[in-house]
Structure formats: structure tokens, C-alpha cells
C-alpha positions as CSV (number, residue, x, y, z in Angstrom):
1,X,0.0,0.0,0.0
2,X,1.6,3.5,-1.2
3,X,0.5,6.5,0.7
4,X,1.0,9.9,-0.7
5,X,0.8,13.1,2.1
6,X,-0.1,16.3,0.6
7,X,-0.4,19.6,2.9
8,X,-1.6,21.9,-0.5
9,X,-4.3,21.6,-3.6
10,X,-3.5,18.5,-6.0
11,X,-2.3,18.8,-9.1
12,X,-4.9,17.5,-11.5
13,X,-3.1,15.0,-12.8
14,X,-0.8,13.8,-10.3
15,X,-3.1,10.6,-9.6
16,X,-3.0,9.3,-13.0
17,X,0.6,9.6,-12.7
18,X,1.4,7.9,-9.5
19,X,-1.0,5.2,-10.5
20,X,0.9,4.7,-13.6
21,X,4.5,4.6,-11.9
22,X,3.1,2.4,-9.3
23,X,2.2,-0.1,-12.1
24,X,5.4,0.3,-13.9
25,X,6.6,-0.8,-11.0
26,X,5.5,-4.2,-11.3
27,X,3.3,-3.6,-7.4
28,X,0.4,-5.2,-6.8
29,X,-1.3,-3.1,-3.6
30,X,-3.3,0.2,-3.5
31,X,-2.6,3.5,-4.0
32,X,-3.5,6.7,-1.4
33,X,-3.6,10.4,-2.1
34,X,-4.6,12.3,1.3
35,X,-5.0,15.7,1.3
36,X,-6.1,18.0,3.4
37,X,-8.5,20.4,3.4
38,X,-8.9,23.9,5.6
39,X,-12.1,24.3,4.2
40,X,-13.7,20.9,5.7
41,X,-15.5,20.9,9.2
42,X,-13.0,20.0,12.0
43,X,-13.1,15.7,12.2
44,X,-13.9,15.4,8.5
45,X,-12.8,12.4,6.4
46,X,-14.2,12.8,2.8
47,X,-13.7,10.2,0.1
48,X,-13.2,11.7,-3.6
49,X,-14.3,9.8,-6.7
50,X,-11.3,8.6,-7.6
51,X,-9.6,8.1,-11.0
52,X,-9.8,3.5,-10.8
53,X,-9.7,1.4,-8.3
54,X,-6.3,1.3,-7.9
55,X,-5.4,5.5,-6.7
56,X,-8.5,6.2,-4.2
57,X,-8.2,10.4,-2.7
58,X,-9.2,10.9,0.7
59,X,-10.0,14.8,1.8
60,X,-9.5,15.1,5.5
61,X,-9.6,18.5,8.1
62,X,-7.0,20.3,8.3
63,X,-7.4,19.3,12.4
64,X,-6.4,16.0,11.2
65,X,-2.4,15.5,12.5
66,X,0.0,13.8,10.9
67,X,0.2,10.8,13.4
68,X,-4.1,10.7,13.2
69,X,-3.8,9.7,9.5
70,X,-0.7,7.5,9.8
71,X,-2.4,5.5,12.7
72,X,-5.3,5.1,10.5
73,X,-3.2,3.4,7.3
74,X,-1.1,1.5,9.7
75,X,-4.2,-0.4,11.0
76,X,-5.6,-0.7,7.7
77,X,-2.4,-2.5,7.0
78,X,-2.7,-4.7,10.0
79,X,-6.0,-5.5,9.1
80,X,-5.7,-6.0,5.2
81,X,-2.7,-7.5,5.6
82,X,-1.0,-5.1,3.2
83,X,3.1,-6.3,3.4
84,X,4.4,-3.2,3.0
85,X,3.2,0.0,3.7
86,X,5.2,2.9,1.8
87,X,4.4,6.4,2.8
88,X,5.9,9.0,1.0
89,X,5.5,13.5,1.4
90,X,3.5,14.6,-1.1
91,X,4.1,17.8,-4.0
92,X,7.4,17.0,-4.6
93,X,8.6,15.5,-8.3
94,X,8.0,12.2,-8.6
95,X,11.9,11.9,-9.4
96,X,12.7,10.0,-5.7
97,X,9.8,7.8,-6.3
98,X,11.1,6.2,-9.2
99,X,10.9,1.9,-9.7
100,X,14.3,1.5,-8.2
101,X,13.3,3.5,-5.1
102,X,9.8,1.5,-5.0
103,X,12.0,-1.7,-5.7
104,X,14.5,-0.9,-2.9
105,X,11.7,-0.2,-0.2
106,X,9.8,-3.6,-0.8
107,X,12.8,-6.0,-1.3
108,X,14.9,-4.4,1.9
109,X,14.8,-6.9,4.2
110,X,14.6,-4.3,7.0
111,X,11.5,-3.7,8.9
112,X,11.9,-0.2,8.5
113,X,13.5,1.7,5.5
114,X,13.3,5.4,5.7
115,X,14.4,7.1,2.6
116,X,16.0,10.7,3.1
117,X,17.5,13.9,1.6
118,X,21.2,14.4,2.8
119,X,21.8,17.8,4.5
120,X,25.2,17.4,2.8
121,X,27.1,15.6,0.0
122,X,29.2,14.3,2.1
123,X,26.9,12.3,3.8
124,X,27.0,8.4,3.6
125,X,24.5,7.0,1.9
126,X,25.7,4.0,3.5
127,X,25.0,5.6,7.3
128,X,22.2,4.5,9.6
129,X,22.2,7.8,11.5
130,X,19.1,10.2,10.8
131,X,20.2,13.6,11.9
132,X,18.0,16.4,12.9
133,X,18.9,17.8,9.8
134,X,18.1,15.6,7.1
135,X,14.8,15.7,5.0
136,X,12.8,12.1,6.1
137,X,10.7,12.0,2.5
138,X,9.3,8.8,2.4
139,X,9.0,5.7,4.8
140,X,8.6,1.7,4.6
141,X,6.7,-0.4,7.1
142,X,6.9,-4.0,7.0
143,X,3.3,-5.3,8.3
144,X,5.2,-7.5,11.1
145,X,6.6,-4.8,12.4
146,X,3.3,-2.7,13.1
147,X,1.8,-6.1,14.2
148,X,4.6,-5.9,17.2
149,X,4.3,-2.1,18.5
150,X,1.8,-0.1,19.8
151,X,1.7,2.7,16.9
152,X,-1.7,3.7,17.6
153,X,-0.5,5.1,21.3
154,X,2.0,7.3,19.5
155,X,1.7,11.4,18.6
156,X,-1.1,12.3,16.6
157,X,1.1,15.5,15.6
158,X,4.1,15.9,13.6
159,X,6.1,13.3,16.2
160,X,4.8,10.3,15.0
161,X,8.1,9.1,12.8
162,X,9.9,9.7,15.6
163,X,7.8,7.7,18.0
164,X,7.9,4.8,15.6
165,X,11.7,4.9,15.3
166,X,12.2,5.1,18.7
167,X,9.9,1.9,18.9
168,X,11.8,0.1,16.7
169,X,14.9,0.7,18.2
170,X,13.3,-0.9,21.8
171,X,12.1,-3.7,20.4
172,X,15.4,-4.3,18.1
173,X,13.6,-4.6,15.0
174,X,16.0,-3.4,12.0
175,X,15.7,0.0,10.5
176,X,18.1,1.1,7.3
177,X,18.7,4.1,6.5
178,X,19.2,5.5,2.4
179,X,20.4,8.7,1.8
180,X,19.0,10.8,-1.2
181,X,20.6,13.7,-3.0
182,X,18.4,15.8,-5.2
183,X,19.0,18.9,-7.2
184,X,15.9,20.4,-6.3
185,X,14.0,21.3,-3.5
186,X,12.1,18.4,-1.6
187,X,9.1,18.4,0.7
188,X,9.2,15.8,3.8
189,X,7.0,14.4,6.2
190,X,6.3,16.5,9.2
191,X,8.5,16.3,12.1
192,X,8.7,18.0,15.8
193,X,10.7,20.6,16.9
194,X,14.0,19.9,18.5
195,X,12.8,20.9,21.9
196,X,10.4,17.9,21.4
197,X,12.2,15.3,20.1
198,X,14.8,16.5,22.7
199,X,12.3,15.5,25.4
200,X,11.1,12.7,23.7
201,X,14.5,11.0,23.6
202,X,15.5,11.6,26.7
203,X,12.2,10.2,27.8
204,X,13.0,6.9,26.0
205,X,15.7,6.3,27.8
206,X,14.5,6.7,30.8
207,X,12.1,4.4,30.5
208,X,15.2,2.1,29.5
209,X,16.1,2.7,32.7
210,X,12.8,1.7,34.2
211,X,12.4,5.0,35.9
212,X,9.9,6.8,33.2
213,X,7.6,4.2,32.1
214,X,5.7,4.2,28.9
215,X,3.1,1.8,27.2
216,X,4.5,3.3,23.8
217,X,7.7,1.4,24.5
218,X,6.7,-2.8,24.3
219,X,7.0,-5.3,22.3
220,X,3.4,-6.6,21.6
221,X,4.7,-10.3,20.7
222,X,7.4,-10.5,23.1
223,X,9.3,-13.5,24.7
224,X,7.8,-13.4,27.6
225,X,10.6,-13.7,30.3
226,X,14.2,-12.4,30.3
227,X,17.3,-14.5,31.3
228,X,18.0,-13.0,34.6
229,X,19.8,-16.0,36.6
230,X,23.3,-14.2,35.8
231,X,22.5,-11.1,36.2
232,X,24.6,-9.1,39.3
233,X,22.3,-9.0,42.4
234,X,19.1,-9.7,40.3
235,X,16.4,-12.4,42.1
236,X,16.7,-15.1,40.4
237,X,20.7,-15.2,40.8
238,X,20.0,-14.4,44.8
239,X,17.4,-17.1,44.5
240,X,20.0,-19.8,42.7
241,X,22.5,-18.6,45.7
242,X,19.8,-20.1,48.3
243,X,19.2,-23.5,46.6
244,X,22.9,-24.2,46.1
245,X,23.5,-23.4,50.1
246,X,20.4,-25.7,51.0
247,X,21.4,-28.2,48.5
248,X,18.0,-30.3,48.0
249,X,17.9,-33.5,45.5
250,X,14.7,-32.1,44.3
251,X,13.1,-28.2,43.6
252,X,9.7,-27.6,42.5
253,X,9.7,-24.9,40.9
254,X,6.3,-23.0,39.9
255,X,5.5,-20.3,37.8
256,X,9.0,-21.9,36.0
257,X,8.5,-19.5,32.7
258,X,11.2,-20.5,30.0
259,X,12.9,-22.4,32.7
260,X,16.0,-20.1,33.0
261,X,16.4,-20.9,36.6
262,X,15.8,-24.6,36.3
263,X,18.7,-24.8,33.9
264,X,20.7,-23.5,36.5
265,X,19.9,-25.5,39.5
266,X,20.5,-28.3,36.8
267,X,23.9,-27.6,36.5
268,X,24.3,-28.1,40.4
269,X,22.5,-31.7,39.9
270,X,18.8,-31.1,41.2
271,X,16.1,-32.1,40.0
272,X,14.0,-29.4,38.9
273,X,9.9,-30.0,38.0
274,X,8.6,-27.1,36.7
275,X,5.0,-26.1,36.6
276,X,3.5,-23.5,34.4
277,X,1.2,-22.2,31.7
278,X,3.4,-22.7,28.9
279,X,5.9,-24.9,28.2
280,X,9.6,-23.8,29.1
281,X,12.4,-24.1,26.4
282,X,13.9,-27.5,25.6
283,X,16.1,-29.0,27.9
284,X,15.9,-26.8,30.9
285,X,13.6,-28.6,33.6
286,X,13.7,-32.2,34.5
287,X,10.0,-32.8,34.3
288,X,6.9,-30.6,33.4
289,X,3.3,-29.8,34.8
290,X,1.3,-27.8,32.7
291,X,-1.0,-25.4,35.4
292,X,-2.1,-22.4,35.4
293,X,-1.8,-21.2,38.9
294,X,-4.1,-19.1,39.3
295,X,-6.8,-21.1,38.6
296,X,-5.9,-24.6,39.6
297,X,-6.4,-27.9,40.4
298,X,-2.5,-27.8,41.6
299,X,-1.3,-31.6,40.7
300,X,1.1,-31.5,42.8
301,X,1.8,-31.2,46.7
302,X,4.8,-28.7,47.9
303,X,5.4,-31.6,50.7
304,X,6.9,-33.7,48.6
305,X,10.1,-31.4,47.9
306,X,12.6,-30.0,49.6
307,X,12.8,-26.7,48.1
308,X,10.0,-24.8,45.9
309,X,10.7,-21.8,44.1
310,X,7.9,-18.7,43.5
311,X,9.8,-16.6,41.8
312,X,8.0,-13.5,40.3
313,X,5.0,-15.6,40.7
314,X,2.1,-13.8,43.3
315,X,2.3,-10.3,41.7
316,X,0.2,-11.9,39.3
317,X,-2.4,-13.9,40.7
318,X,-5.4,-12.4,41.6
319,X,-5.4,-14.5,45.3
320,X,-2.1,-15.0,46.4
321,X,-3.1,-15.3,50.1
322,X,-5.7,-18.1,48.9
323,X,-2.9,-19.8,46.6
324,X,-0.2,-20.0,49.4
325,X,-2.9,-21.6,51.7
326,X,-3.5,-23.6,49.0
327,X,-0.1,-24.7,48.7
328,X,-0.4,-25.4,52.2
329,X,-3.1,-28.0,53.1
330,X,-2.5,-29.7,49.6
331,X,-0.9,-32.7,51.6
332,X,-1.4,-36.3,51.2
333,X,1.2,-36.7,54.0
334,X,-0.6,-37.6,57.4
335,X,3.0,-37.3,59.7
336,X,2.4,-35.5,63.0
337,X,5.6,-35.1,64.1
338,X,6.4,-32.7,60.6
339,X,5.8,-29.7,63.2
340,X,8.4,-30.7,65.1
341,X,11.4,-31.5,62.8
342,X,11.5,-27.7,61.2
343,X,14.0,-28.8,58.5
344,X,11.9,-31.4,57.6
345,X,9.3,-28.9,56.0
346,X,9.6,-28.0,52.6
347,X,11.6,-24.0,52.1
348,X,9.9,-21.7,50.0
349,X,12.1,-19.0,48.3
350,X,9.7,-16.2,47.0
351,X,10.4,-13.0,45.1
352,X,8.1,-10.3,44.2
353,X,8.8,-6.2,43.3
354,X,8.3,-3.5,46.4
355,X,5.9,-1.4,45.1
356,X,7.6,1.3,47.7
357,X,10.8,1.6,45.8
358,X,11.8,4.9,45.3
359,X,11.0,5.6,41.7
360,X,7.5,4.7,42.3
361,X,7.5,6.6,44.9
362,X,8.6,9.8,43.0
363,X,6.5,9.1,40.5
364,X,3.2,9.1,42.0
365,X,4.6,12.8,43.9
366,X,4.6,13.9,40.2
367,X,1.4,12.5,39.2
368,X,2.5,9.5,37.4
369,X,1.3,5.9,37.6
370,X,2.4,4.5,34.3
371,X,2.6,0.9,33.7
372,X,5.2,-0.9,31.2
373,X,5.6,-3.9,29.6
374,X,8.3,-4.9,32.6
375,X,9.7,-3.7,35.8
376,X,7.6,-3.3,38.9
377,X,4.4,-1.6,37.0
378,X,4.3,-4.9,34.4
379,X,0.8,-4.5,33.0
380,X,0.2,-8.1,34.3
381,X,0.8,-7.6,37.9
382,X,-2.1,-7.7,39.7
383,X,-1.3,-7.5,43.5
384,X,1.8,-5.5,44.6
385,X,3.2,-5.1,47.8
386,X,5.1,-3.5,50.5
387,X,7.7,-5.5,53.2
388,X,5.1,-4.8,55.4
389,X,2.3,-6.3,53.5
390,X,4.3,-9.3,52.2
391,X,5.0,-10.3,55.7
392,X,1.4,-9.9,56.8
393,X,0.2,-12.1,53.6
394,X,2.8,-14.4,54.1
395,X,2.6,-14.9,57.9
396,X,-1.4,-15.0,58.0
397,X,-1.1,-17.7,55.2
398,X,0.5,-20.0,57.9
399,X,4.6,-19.7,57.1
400,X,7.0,-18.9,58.7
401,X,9.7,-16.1,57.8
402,X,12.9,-17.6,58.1
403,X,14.7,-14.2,55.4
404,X,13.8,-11.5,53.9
405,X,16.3,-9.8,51.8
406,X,16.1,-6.4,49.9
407,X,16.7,-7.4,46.5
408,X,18.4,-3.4,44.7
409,X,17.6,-1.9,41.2
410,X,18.8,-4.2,38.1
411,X,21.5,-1.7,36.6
412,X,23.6,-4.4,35.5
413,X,20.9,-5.6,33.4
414,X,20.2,-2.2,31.4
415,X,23.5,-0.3,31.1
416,X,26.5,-3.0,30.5
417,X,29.8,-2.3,31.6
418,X,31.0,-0.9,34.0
419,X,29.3,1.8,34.4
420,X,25.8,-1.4,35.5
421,X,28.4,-2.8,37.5
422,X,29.4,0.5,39.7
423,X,25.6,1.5,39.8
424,X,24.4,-2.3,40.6
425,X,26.9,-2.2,43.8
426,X,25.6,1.6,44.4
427,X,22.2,0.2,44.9
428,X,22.8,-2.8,46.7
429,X,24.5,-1.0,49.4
430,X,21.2,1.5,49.1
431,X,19.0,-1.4,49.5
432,X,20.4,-2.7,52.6
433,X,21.0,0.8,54.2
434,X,17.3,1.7,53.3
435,X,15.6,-1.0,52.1
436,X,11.9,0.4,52.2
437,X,12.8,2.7,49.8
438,X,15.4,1.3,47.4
439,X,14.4,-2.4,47.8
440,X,13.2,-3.0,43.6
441,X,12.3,-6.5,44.8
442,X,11.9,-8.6,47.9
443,X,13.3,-11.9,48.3
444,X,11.7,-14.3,51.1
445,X,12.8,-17.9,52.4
446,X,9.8,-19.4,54.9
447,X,8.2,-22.8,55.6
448,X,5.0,-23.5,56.0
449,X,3.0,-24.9,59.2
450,X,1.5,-28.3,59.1
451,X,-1.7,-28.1,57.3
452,X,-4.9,-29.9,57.8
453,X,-3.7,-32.5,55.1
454,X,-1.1,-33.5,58.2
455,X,-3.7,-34.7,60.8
456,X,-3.9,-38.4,61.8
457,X,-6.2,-40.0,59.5
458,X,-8.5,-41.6,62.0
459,X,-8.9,-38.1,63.3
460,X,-10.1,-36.7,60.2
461,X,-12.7,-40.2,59.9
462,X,-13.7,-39.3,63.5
463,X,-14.6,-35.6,63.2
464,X,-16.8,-36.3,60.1
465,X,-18.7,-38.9,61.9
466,X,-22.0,-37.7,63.7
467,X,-21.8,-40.1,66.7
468,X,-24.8,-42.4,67.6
């Protein structure tokens, strides 16, 4: 689909000759002239008898923003499942739009191909950097990347090529970049002003750093779950750390995800069953449940291991204090003297984020509660807590808290280097000076109390009977 942007009148018979390039081009797709219109009623979207099938015009307002109308032929994309999706400024000669420039959009295997007009002749057509400078006259979108980013939460304005690139860059997607050099005079598609963009980038990255959060920036087809086991100070490596100093022959380990972990406490020669949703990546867990747990039956009783892992696990169930009670009682084992022995109870290691870390906590003094596609405001968490509260939930569940460790901010895991490394060890120290407030994650070790799957079995036979 080939999208032509005009800001003035049309010349008369520009559509007949786009539509004739765009079949001399060997393309099979539609052709679209939008113009807009001061004279139309603000919200207007006119169709205009147009010249064949192939070249429809659309009038629209002039209130109509450059990001309203992209939004709208990027989800016609989507939907019609064009491949590509070529948008290109409008008035200028059709001299840049030629077959080898149609040719080169459609057979780059980027997802994104931005064709623009050098600043200089001495820039590389070869480079990848857009500068502020350069004319950005026409655009490529591959369908599978629009299928992977939330475009329609972008500007509506004059921002809305740089909100996409900015996308693509966060979800790693490949963008190229061909420089142009004309004789004459082009026209490109809108742009902010440098103030804006300045913010915008700067906003970008820090959201990067988890501290200004934006829906704008996810990957809508993700893989799920991120290798954290050797990250410095992260939870799961803190979590490994525990099982290796316990040393069990067996870990169950639920809410298992790829099974990053489980490969781990492979390596030290456990056996790991891991219990999820979806199935964890080849050769990582021993043996494999499928359960979602947060709706159960659970086929499978904590008792019968010696260490069970919860990692990242309660912020998204909707009950957690009903699931660890679950976890509880769900005992075939009738032994008595389990209360006694306190090693002889299973050890539950348990991480979730602290909604109290600082960032949050400047955030909402600013006005902001933004979610993300990660980090402590995940759009799938659905109970957050406080040390305070995880204690409470934990303790009124029946366990008891044998650790609980301030788990700092994951630099490490965002900025490599040395420079992660120097703010990793900044935070951890922050975390156990002040852990309310610079705590990103709490990691707990408890066991739980005999449950009523522990009592005698003639006890339970005699408490159901109603005596003669």
C-alpha cells in the first residue's frame, strides 16, 4: 500500500501519474492520495471519486495531525494485511519515487527503511544515523513490524516518525537508512521541533532505565521472560545462591516460565519439575506440569520437595493469600511429628517487586502511575506489595519467615559495563542501608506450618462422623 501526504491543492493529474508509476513498477497493492482540506469541518474524512480502483483520494480536516492519519493506514495494514506500507511527502517531483526507489523499499529486508535527503554531499549514503537535519521524505513499514508495536498510542502530531523509530529501536527490530541527493528542493514528512524530540528522547531512555515508564515502548509479541539468573544482584541469581546453600535433590519450581532458573539448578545436579502455563524451552527442567496457577487444580503437593521456588510468581495472581494456603493444606502426607522437625518442611524462596521503591514513589509525587511492559508496574501484575504487607500475607497464610532480603535496582541488566556494575553495587548498598525505599524486589525464604492434610487419618474419619 503506497500512501502519498499532501499539505496543498493536488495537481490535477498527479493521480493518474502515480498510478501509472506504481504499475510500472511491477506492485500489486493500493494506491493513497490524502490531502487535506482547511475548508472541511473539523473531524472530517471525505472520500473523492477517484480516478480507478487502484489511486483512491481521501480529503480530511485540516485538524487531522500527521500521526491521526498514519495511525489510521497502519491499522488498515494490519487489518488488510497489506506487506508493506510505503508512505511518501506529497508535492514534490515524482523523481525520488522512481521503480528503483519502489524496488528498494519492498525488497529491503529491514523492517523499516526510511528514505532521506542528505543535508550534505558528504553524507554516507551507506549511514544509519538520521540527523535532525536531514529531510525524512518517504517511509517503509513491514506489516510485522506494526503487528509488534503499539503505533496507535504514539503522537497524533508531527512526532509520529519519531515515536515509531524510537519503537523500533526498543524492540530491536532493523531499520536502514538510504540517503537521497536531489537537485531540487524536496518536501518531507512532518517532524517536531527539537525541543520535542529532545524530550522525547530523553524520555526513552528513561524508561530504558525503568524510571519513566511508557506503554509506547513494548514489544506486543514478546518473549515473555528475560534471562535474569546471571544477572549481578538480580532475584533469580540471589534465588539460585539459596538453593545451592540448601542443597536439596529435588526443587519444585512454579511459575517456571522459560525455565532459566531450572537450567541452573540443573547444572548443580537437582532435580528441577517445573509447573507453568506454557511450556519452558527444551532442555531446561527435568519434568513438566502444565498449570495455570491461578486457577488450579495444583497436581502437585509442595510436601513432597525440599525446596519450591515462587519466583515473580504472586504479583500476578489475583489471590495469592488463597494460593499459598492452597499450597499449604494440599498434603497427602498424614505425619504428625512434621511440626516438630523444622528442617523437615519443605523451604519456599519467594520474590516479588516493592511497590515502595523509590522511583515509584517519586512518580506518584509527580502524578504518574504509568505501567510498562516490565519492571515493577508490568501490565500483568495484579497485587503489589510493601515488606510490610508481604510479611502480613505471608505470615497469615501459615509460614513462617525464616529471610527476607532487599533485593536493589537491576543496573547491571540495562546499562552493560562498567558503568551497571558501579551502579548495581551503588544500589545494593542503598538497599540494605534503606531498604523500604530502594528495595526494587523482595526476596523471602519461609516454611510453612503443618496443614490440615497433616492430621492423623482416624482423626479426620472421627470428626466427620455424627456419633450415635
Amino acid at each position: 500500500m503506497v500512501e502519498w501526504l499532501f499539505d496543498q491543492q493536488l495537481m490535477t493529474d498527479f493521480p493518474s501519474l502515480a498510478e501509472q508509476q506504481f504499475g510500472d513498477c511491477y506492485l500489486h497493492g493500493e494506491v493513497w492520495i490524502v490531502v487535506r482540506d482547511a475548508s472541511l469541518k473539523p473531524g472530517t474524512l471525505t472520500p473523492v471519486s477517484a480516478p480507478s480502483q487502484l489511486c483512491q483520494i481521501l480529503c480530511v480536516s485540516s485538524d487531522w495531525g500527521h500521526g491521526a492519519i498514519q495511525k489510521l493506514f497502519c491499522r488498515k495494514a494490519v487489518r488488510d494485511r497489506f506487506d508493506h506500507t510505503i508512505v511518501i511527502a506529497g508535492g514534490n517531483d515524482l523523481q525520488f519515487s522512481s521503480c528503483d526507489l519502489f524496488s528498494g523499499l519492498t525488497t529491503s529486508s529491514a523492517e523499516l527503511v526510511s528514505i532521506v535527503a542528505a543535508s550534505s554531499q558528504k553524507q554516507s549514503s551507506e549511514s544509519h544515523e538520521l540527523s535532525p537535519d536531514n529531510l525524512l521524505i518517504a517511509r517503509s513499514y513491514r506489516r510485522t513490524l506494526l503487528q509488534r508495536i503499539p503505533f496507535e498510542l504514539n503522537d497524533d502530531g508531527n512526532q509520529f516518525d519519531e515515536d515509531l523509530t524510537r519503537q523500533t529501536r526498543h524492540i530491536q527490530a532493523t531499520h536502514e537508512t538510504r540517503f537521497v541527493h536531489l537537485k531540487t528542493p524536496v518536501l518531507s514528512l512532518p517532524s517536531g521541533t527539537r525541543l520535542r524530540r529532545w524530550i522525547a528522547e530523553l524520555q526513552f531512555h528513561l524508561h530504558n532505565l525503568g524510571i519513566w515508564c511508557s506503554l509506547k515502548y513494548r514489544d506486543l509479541t514478546p518473549a515473555r521472560y528475560r534471562d535474569k539468573s546471571d544477572n549481578l544482584y538480580s532475584s533469580h541469581q540471589l534465588a539460585i545462591f539459596e538453593v545451592s546453600k540448601l542443597k536439596p535433590a529435588a526443587v519444585l519450581d512454579l511459575g517456571c516460565g522459560p525455565g532459566f532458573v531450572a537450567r541452573q539448578c540443573r547444572k548443580l545436579g537437582i532435580h528441577v519439575h517445573g509447573v507453568d502455563a506454557a511450556d519452558p524451552l527444551p532442555d531446561t527442567v527435568s519434568e513438566f506440569t502444565r498449570c495455570n496457577l491461578d486457577q488450579g487444580p495444583y497436581p502437585f503437593d509442595i510436601w513432597n520437595y525440599e525446596v519450591v521456588l515462587l519466583l515473580d510468581v504472586i504479583e500476578h495472581l489475583s489471590a495469592p493469600e488463597q494460593f499459598l494456603l492452597d499450597l499449604r493444606h494440599r498434603s497427602g502426607c498424614s505425619d504428625v511429628t512434621i511440626s516438630v522437625n523444622r528442617t523437615s518442611r519443605p523451604c519456599i524462596i519467594l520474590t516479588t517487586p516493592n511497590i515502595a521503591f523509590a522511583a515509584i514513589r517519586l512518580g506518584l509525587l509527580l502524578g504518574r502511575f504509568s505501567y510498562a511492559d516490565r519492571g515493577i508496574l508490568d501490565l500483568t501484575h495484579r497485587r503489589l506489595f510493601t515488606r510490610q504487607s508481604l510479611c502480613t500475607a505471608i505470615r497469615s497464610s501459615g509460614y513462617d519467615i525464616e529471610l527476607i532480603r532487599p533485593v536493589p535496582a537491576p543496573f547491571a541488566a540495562i546499562l552493560p559495563g562498567r558503568t551497571g556494575i558501579a551502579l548495581n553495587w551503588i544500589a545494593a548498598i542503598a538497599a540494605q542501608v534503606c531498604p523500604g525505599w530502594f528495595a526494587f524486589q523482595w526476596l523471602v525464604r519461609c516454611r510453612p506450618k503443618p496443614g490440615v492434610g497433616h492430621l492423623p487419618a482416624g482423626t479426620q474419619r472421627t470428626l466427620g462422623e455424627v456419633p450415635d
